[in-house]
BADRENDO-532486 format. One record per residue: x, y, z of N, C-alpha, C, O, CB in turn; residue number from 1; chain. Coordinates in nm, 3 decimals. Each point is the difference from the previous one (the first is absolute). Glycine has a CB too. Layout:
<pts>
     n.x     n.y     n.z    ca.x    ca.y    ca.z     c.x     c.y     c.z     o.x     o.y     o.z    cb.x    cb.y    cb.z   i ch
       X       Y       Z       X       Y       Z       X       Y       Z       X       Y       Z       X       Y       Z NUM  A
...
</pts>
This chain:
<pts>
     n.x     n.y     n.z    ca.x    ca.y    ca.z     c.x     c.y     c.z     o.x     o.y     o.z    cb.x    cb.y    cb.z   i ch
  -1.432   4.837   0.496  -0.046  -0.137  -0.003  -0.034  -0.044  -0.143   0.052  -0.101  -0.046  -0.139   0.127   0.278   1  A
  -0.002   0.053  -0.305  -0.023  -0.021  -0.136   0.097  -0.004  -0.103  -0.029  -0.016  -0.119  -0.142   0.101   0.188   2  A
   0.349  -0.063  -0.003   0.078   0.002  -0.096   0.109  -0.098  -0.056   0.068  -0.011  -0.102  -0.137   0.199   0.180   3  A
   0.049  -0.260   0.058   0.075  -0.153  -0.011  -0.136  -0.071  -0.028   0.036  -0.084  -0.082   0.195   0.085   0.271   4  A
  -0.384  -0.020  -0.168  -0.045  -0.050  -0.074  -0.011  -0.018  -0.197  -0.015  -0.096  -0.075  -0.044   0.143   0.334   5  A
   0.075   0.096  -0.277   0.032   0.043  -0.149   0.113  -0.098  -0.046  -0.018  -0.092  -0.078  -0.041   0.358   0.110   6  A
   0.179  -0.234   0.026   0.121  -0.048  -0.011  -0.038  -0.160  -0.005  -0.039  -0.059  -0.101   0.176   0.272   0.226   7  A
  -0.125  -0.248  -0.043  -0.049  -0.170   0.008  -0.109  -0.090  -0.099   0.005  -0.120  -0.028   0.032   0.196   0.266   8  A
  -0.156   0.048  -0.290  -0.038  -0.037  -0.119   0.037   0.041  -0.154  -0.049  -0.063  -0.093  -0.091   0.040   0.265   9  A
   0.226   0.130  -0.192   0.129  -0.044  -0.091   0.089  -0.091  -0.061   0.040  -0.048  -0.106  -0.072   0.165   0.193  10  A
   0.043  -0.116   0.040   0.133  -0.141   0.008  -0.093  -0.156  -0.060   0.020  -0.091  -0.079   0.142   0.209   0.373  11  A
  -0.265  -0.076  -0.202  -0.059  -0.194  -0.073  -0.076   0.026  -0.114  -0.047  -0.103  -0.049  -0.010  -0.042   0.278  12  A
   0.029   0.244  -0.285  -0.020   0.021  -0.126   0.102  -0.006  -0.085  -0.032  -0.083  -0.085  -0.121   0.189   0.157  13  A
   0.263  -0.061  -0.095   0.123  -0.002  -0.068   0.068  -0.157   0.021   0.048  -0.043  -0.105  -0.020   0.325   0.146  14  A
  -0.017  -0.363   0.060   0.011  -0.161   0.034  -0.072  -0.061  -0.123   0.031  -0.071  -0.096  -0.040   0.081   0.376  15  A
  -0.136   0.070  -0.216  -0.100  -0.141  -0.122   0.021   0.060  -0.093  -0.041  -0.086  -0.078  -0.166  -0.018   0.169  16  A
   0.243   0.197  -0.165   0.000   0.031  -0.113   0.180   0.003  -0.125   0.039   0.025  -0.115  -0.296   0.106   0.275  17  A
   0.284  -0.157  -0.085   0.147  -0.022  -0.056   0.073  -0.178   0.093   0.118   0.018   0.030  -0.077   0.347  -0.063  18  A
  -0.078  -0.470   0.062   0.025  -0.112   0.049   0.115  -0.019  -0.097   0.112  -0.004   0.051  -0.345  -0.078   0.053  19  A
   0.224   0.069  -0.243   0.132  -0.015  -0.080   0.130   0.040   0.020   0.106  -0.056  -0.025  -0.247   0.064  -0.094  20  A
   0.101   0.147   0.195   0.122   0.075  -0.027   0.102  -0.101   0.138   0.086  -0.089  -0.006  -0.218   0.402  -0.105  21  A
   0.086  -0.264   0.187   0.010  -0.035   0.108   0.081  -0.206   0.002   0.084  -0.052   0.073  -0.331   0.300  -0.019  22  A
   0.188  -0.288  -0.136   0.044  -0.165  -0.041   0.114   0.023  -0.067   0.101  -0.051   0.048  -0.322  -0.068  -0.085  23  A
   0.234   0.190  -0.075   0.112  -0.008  -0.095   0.127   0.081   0.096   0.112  -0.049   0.015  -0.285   0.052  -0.277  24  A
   0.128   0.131   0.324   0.133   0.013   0.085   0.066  -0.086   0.161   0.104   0.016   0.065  -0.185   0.216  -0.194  25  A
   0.001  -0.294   0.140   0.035  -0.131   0.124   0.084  -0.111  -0.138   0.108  -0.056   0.018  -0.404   0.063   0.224  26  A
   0.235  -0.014  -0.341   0.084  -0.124  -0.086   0.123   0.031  -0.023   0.098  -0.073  -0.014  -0.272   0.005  -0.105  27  A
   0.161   0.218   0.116   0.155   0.055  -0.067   0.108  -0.035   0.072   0.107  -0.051  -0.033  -0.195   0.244  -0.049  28  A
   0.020  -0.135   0.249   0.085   0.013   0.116   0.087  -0.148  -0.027   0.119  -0.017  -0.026  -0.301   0.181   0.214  29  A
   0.078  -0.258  -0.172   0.066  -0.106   0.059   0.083  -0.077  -0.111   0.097  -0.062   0.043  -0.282   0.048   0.139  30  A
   0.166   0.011  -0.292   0.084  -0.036  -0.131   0.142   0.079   0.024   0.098  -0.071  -0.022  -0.324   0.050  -0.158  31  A
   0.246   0.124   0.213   0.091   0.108   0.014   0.129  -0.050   0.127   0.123   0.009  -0.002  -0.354   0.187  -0.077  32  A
   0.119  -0.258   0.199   0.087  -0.058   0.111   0.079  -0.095  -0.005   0.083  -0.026   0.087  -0.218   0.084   0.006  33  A
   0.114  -0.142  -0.234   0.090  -0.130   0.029  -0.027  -0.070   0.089   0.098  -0.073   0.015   0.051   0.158  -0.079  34  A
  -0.235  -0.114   0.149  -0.066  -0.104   0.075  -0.120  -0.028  -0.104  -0.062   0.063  -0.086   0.134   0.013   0.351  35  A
  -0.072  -0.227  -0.202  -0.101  -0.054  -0.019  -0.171   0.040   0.001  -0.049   0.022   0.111   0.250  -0.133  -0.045  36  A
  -0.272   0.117  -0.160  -0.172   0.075   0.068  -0.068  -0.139   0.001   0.037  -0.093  -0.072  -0.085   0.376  -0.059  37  A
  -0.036  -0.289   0.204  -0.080  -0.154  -0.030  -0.152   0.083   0.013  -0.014   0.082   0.091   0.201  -0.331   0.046  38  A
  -0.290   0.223  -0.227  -0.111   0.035   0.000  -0.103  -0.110   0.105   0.027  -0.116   0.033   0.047   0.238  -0.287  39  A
  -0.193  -0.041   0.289  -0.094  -0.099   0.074  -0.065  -0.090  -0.099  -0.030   0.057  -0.104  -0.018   0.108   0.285  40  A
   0.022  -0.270  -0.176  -0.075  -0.111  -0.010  -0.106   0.095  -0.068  -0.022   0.104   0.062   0.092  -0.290   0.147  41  A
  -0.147   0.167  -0.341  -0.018  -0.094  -0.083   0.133   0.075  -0.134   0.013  -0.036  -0.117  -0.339  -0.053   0.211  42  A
   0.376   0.159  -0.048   0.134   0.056  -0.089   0.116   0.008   0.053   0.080   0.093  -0.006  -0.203   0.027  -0.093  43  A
   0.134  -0.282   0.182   0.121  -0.010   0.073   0.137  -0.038  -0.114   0.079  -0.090   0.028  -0.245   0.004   0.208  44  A
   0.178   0.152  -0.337   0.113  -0.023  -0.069   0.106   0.054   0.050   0.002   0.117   0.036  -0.116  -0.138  -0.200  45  A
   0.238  -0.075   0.172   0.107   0.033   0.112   0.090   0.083  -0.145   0.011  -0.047  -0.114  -0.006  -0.210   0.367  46  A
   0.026   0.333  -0.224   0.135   0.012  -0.072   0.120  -0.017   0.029   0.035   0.047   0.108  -0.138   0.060  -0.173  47  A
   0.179  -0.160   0.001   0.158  -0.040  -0.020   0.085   0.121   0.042  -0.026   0.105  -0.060  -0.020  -0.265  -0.146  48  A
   0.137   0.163   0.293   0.075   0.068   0.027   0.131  -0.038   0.055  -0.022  -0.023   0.119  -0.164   0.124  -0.120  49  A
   0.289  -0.117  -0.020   0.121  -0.044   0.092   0.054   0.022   0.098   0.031   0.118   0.013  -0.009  -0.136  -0.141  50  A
   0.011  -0.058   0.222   0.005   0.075   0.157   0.123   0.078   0.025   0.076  -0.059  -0.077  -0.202  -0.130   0.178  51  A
   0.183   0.262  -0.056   0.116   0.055   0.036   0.102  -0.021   0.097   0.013   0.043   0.115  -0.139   0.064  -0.197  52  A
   0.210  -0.198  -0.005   0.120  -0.001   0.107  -0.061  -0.151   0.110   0.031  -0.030   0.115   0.038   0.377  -0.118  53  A
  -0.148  -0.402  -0.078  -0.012  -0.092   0.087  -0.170   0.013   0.086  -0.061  -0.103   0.027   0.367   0.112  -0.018  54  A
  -0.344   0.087   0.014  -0.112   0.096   0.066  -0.100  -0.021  -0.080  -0.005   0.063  -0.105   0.132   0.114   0.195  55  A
  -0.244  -0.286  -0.050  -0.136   0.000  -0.050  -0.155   0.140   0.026  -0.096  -0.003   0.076   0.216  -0.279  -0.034  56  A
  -0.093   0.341  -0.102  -0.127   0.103   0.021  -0.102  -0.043  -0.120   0.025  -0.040  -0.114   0.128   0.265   0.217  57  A
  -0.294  -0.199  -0.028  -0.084   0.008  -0.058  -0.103   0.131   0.063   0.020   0.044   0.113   0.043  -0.306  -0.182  58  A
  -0.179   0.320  -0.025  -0.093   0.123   0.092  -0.125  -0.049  -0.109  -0.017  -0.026  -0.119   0.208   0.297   0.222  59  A
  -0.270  -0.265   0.032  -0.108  -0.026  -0.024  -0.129   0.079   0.045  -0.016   0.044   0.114   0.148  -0.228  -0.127  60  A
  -0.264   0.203  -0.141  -0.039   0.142   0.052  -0.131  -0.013   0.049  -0.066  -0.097  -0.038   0.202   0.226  -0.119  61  A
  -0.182  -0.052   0.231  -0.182  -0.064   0.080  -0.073   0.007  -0.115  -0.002   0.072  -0.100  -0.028   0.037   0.359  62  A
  -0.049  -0.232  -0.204  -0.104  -0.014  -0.071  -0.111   0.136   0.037   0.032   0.070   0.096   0.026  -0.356  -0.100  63  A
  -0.222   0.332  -0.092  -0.053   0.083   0.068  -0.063  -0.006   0.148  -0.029   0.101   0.065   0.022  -0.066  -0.286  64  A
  -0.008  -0.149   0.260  -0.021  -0.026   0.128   0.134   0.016   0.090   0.001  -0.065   0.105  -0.194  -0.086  -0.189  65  A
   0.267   0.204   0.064   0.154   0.038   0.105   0.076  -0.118  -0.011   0.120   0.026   0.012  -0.221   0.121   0.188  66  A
   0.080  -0.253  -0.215   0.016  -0.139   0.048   0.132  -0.031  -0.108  -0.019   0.030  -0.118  -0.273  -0.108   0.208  67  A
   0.436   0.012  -0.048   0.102  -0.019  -0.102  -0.041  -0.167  -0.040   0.021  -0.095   0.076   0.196   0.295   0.030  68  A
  -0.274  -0.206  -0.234  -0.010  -0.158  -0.059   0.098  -0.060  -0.094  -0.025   0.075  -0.095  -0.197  -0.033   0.112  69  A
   0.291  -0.099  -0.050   0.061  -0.041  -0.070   0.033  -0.106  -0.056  -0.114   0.021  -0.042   0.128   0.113   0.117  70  A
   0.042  -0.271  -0.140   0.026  -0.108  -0.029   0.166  -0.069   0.058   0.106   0.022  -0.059  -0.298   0.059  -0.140  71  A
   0.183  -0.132   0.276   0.133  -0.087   0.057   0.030  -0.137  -0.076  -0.050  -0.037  -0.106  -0.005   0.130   0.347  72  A
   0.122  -0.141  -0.182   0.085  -0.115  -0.086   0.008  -0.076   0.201   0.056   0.049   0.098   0.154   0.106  -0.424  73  A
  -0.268  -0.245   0.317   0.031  -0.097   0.127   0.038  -0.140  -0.074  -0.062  -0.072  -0.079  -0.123   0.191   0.269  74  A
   0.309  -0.125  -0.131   0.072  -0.107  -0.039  -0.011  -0.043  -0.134  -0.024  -0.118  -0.029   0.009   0.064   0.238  75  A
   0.034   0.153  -0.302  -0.005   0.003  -0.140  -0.161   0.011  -0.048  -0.004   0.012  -0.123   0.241  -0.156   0.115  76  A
  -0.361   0.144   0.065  -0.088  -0.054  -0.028  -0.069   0.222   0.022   0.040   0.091   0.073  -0.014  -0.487   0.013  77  A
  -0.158   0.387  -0.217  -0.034   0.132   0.022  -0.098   0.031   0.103  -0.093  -0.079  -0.014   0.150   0.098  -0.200  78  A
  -0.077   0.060   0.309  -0.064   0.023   0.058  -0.108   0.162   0.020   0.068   0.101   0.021   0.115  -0.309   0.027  79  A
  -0.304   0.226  -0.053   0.007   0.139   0.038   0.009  -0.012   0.159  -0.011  -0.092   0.080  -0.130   0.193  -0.296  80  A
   0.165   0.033   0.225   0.026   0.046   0.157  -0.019   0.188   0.029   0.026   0.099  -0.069   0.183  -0.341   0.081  81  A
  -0.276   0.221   0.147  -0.020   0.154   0.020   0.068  -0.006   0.097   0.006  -0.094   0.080  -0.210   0.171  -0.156  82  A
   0.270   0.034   0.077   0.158   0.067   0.120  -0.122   0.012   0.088  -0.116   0.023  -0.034   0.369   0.162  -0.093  83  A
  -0.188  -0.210   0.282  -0.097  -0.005   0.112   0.131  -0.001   0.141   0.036  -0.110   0.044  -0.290  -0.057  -0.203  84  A
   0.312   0.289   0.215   0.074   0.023   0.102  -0.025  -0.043   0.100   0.071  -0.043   0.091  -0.029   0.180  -0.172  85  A
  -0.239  -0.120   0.059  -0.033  -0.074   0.166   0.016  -0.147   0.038  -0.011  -0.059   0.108  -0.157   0.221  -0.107  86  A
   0.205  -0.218  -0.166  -0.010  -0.172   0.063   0.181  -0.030   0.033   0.103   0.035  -0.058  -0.366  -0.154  -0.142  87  A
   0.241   0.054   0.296   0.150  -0.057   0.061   0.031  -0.059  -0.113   0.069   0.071  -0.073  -0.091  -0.122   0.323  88  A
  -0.009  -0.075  -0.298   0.039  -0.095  -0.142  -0.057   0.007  -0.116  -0.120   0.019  -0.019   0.161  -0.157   0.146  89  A
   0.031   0.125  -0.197  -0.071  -0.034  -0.167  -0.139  -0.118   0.044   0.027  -0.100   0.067   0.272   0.110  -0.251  90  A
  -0.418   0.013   0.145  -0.060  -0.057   0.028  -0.102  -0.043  -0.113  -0.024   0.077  -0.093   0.102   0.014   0.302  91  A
  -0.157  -0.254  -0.198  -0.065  -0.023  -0.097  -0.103  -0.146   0.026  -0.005  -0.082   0.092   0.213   0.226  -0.227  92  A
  -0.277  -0.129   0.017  -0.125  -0.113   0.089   0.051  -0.146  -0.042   0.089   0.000  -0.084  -0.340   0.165   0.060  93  A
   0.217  -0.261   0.061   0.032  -0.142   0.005  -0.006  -0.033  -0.199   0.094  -0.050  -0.063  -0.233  -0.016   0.384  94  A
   0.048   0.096  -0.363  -0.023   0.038  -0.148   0.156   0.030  -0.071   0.076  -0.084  -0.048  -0.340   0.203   0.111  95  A
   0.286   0.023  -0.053   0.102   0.079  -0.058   0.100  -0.102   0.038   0.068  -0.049  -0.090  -0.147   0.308   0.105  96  A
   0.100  -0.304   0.130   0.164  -0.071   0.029   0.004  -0.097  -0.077   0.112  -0.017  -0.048  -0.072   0.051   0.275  97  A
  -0.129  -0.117  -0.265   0.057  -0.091  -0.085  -0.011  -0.005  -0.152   0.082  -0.062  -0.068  -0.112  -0.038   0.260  98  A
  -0.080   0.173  -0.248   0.046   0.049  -0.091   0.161   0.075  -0.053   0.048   0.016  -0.112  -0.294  -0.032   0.169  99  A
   0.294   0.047   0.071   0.133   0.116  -0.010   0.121  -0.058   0.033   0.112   0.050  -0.012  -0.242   0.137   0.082 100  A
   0.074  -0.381   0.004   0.062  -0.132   0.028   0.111   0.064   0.108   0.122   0.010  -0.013  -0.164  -0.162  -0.246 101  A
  -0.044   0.192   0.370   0.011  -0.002   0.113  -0.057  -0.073   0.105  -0.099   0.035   0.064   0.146   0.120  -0.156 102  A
   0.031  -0.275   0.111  -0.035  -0.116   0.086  -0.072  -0.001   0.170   0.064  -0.037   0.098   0.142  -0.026  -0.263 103  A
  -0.315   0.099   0.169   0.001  -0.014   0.163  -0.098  -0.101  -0.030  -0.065  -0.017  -0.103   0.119   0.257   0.250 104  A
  -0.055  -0.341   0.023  -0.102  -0.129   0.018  -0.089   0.035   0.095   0.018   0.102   0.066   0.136  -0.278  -0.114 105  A
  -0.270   0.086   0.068  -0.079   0.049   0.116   0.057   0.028   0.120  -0.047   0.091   0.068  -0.101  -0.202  -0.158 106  A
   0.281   0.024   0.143   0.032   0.029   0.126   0.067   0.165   0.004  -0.015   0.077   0.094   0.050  -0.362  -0.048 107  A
   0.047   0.316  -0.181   0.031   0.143   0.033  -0.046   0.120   0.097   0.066   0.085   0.060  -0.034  -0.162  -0.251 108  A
  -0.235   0.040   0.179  -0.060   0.129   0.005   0.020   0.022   0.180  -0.077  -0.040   0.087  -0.122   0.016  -0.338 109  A
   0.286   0.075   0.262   0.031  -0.003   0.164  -0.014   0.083   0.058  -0.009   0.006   0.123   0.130  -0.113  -0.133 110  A
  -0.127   0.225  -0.097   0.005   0.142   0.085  -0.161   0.044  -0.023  -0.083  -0.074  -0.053   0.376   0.165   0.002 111  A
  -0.314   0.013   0.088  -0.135   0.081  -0.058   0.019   0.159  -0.001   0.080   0.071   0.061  -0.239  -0.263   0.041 112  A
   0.080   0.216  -0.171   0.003   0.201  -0.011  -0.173   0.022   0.041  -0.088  -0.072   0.047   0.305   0.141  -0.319 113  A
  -0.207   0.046   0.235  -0.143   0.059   0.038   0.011   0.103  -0.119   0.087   0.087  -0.011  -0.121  -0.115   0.306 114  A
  -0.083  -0.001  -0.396  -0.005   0.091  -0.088  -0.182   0.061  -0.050  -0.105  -0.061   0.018   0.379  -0.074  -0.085 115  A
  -0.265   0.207   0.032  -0.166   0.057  -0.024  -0.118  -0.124   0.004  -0.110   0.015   0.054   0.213   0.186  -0.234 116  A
  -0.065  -0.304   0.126  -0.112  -0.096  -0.013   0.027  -0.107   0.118  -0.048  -0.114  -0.005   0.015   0.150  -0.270 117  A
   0.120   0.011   0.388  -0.001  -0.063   0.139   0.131  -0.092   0.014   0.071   0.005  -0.101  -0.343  -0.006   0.110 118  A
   0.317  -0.076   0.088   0.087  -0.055   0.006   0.023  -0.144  -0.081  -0.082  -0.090   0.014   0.063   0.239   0.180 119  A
   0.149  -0.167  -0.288   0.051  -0.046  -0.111   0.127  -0.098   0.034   0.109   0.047   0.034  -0.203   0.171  -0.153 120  A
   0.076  -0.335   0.109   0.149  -0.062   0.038   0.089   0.010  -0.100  -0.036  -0.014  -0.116  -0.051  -0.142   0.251 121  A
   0.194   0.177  -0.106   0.130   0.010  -0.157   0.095  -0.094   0.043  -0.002  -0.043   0.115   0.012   0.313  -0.194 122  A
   0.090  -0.312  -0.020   0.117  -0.033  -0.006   0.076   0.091  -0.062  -0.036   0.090  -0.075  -0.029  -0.289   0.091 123  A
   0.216   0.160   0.035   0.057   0.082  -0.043   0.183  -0.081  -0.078   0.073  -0.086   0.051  -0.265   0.277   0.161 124  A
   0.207  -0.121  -0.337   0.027  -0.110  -0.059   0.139   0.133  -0.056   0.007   0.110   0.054  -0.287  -0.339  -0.112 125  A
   0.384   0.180  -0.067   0.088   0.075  -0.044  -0.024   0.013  -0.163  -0.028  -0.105  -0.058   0.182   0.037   0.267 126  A
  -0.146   0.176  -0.277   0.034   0.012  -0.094   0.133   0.007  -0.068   0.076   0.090   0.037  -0.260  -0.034   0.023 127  A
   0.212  -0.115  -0.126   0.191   0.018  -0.054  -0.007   0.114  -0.077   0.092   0.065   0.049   0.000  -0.318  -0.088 128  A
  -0.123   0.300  -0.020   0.019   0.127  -0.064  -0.193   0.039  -0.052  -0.094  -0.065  -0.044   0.426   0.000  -0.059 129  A
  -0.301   0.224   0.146  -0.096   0.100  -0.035   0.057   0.094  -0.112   0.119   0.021   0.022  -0.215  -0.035   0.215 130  A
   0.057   0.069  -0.332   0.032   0.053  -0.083  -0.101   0.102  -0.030  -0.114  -0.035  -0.033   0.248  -0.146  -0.019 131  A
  -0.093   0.332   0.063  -0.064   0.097  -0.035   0.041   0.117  -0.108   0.052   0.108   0.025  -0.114  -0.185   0.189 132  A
   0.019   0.020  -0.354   0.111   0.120  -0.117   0.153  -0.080   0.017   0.034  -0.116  -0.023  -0.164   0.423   0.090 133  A
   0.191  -0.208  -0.024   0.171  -0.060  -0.003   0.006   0.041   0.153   0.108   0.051   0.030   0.032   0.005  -0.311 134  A
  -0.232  -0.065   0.384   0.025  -0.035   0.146  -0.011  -0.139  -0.017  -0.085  -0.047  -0.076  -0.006   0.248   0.208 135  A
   0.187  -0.290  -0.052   0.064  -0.114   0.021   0.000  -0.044   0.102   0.116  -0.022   0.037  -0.019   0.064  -0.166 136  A
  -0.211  -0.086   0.239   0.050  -0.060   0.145  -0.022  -0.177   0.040  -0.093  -0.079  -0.019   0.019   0.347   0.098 137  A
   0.177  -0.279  -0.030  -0.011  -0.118   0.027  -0.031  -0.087   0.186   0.060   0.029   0.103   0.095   0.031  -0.358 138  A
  -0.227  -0.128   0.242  -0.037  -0.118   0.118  -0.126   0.126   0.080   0.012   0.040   0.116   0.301  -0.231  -0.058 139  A
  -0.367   0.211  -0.102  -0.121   0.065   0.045  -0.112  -0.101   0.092  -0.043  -0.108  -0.039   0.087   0.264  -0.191 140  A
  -0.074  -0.097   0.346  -0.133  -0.100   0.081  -0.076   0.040  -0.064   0.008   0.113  -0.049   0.014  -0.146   0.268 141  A
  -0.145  -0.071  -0.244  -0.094   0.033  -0.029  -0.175  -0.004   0.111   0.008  -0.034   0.117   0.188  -0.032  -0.340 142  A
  -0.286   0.092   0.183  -0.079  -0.062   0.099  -0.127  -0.012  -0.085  -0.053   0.085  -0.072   0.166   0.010   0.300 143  A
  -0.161  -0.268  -0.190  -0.059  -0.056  -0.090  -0.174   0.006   0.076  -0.021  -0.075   0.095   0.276  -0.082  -0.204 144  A
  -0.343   0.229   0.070  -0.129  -0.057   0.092  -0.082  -0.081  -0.051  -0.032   0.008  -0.118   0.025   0.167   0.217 145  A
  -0.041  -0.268  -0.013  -0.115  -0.107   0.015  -0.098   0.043  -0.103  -0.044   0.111   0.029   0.069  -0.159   0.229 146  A
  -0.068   0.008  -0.353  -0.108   0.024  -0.093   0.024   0.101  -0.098   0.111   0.051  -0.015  -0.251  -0.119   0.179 147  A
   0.056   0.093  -0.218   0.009   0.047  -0.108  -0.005   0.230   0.044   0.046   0.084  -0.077  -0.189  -0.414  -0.065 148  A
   0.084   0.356   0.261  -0.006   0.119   0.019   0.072   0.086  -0.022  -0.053   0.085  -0.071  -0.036  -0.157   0.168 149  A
   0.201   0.097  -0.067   0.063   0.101  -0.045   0.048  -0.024  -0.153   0.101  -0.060  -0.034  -0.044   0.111   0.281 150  A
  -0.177   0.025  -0.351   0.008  -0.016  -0.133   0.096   0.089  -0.054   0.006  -0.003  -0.123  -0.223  -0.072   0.117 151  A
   0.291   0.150   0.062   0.117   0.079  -0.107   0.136  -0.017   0.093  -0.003   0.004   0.123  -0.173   0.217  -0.254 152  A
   0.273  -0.237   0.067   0.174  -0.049   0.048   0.038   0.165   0.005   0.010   0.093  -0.080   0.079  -0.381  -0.079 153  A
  -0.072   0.259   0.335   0.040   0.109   0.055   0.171   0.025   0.012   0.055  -0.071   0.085  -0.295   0.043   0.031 154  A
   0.318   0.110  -0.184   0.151   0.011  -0.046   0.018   0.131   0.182  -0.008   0.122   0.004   0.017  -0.152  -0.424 155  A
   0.021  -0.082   0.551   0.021   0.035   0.120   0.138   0.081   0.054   0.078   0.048  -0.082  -0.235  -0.242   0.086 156  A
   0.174   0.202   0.103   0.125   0.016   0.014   0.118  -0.110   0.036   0.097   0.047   0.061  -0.219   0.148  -0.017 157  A
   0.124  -0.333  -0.074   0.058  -0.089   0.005   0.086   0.054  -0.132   0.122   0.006  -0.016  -0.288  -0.187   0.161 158  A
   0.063   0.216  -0.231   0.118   0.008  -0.174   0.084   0.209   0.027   0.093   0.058  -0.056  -0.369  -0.272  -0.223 159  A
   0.200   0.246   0.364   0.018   0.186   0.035   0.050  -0.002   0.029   0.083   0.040  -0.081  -0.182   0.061   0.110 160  A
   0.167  -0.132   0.096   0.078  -0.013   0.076   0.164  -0.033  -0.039   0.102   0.045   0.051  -0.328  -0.093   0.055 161  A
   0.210  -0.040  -0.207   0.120  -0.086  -0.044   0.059   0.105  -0.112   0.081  -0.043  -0.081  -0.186  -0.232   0.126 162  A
   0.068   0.400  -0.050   0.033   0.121  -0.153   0.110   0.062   0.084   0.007  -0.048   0.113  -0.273   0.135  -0.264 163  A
   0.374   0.031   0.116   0.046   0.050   0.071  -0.085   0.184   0.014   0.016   0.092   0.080   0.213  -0.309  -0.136 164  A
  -0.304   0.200  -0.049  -0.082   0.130   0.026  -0.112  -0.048  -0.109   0.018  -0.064  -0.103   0.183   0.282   0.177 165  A
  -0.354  -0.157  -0.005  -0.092   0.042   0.011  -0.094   0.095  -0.031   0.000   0.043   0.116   0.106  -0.143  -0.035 166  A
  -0.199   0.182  -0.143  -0.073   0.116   0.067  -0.030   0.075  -0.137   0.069   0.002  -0.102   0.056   0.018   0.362 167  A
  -0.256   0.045  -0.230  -0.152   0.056  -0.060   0.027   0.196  -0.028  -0.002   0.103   0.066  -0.185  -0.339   0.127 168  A
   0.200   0.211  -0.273   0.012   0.176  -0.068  -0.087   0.037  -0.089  -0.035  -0.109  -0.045   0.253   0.111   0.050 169  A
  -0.274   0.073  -0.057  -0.061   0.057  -0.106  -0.068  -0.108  -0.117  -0.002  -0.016  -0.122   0.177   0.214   0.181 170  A
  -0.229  -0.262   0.070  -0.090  -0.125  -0.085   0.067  -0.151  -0.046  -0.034  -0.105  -0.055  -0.078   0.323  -0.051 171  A
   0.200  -0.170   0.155   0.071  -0.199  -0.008   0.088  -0.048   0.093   0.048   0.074   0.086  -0.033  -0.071  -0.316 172  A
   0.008  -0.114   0.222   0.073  -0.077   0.055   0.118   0.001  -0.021   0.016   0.019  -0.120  -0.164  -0.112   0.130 173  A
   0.265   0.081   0.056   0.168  -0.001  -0.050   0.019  -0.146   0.063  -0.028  -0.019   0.118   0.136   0.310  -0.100 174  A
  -0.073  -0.365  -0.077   0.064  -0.128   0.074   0.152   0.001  -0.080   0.004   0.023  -0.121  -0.260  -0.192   0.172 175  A
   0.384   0.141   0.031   0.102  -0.018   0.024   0.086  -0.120   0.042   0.013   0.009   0.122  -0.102   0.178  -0.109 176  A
   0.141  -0.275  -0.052   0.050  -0.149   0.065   0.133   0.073   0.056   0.084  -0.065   0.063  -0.185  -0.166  -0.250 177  A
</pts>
C-alpha cells in the first residue's frame, strides 16, 4: 500500500517541479505535426498554418482546468469560445449575438432550455460561417438566450458536428473539416 503511495508522491513532485519541461515538449510535439495548435485564452495566439489538400485542421490544448478555450471568428467577427459537447448549438447571450450581429427579435424567443440558473427562453438563429484556426464551417444554428446569462459563447455541437472528425488525446483537441 505504501508503495503506490510513494510512487504517486514522486510523480507530483517531479510535475511541480519541472512544469517547463513538460510545456516545451507538448510545444515541440505540436509544431512538429503540421496542424494547427491554438492556445487557451489569455494566450490564444492562433498560429498560421496551411491546410492540406483542401483539409482545415486545427488542435487545441486544455486549459489547466481540462476545459478546451480558444478564440473563433463568427462571421468574420472575434469571438472567445469554450468547446462544450454537451450543448446541442453554438450558444450565446442576447449581448454577444449582437455584438457578433446576429439578428434575433423579441418574437424569436420561442423555444426554451433549462439550464443551471432555471428555465431560459432562446431563439434560434444561423450563423454563415464559424471559423476555428483554418477549420472553416459554414451555416451553423445558433442558439441565442434571453438576457444576458449565459456569460461565455459556448462553441456546441451545431459547429461539431459539421467537422468530418473530432476527438481528445493527450491533452488536446484535434478538429478536422
Amino acid at each position: 500500500m505504501s508503495k503506490p503511495l510513494i510512487l504517486l508522491a514522486a510523480a507530483s513532485v517531479t510535475a511541480l517541479a519541472f512544469p517547463s519541461a513538460f510545456d516545451e515538449y507538448r510545444k515541440r510535439l505540436s509544431t512538429e505535426s503540421g496542424v494547427e495548435r491554438l492556445e487557451a485564452p489569455p494566450t490564444a495566439a492562433i498560429k498560421a498554418s496551411a491546410p492540406t489538400a483542401g483539409i482545415g485542421r486545427a488542435s487545441l490544448v486544455a486549459g489547466p482546468d481540462g476545459h478546451f478555450r480558444t478564440q473563433a471568428r463568427f462571421n468574420g467577427r472575434p469571438v472567445d469560445v469554450l468547446v462544450d459537447t454537451g450543448a446541442t448549438y453554438v450558444s450565446m447571450n442576447e449581448t454577444n449575438a449582437r455584438r457578433l450581429g446576429v439578428a434575433v427579435k423579441p418574437g424569436d424567443f420561442r423555444y426554451s432550455t433549462k439550464t443551471a440558473n432555471g428555465e431560459v427562453p432562446v431563439a434560434i438563429a444561423k450563423l454563415d460561417r464559424v471559423q476555428v484556426g483554418n477549420v472553416d464551417v459554414r451555416d451553423v444554428d445558433v442558439a441565442v438566450t434571453k438576457g444576458d446569462g449565459l456569460d461565455t459563447v459556448l462553441l456546441g455541437m451545431s459547429f461539431l458536428a459539421k467537422l468530418s472528425r473530432y476527438g481528445v488525446a493527450d491533452g488536446k483537441l484535434d478538429l478536422t473539416r
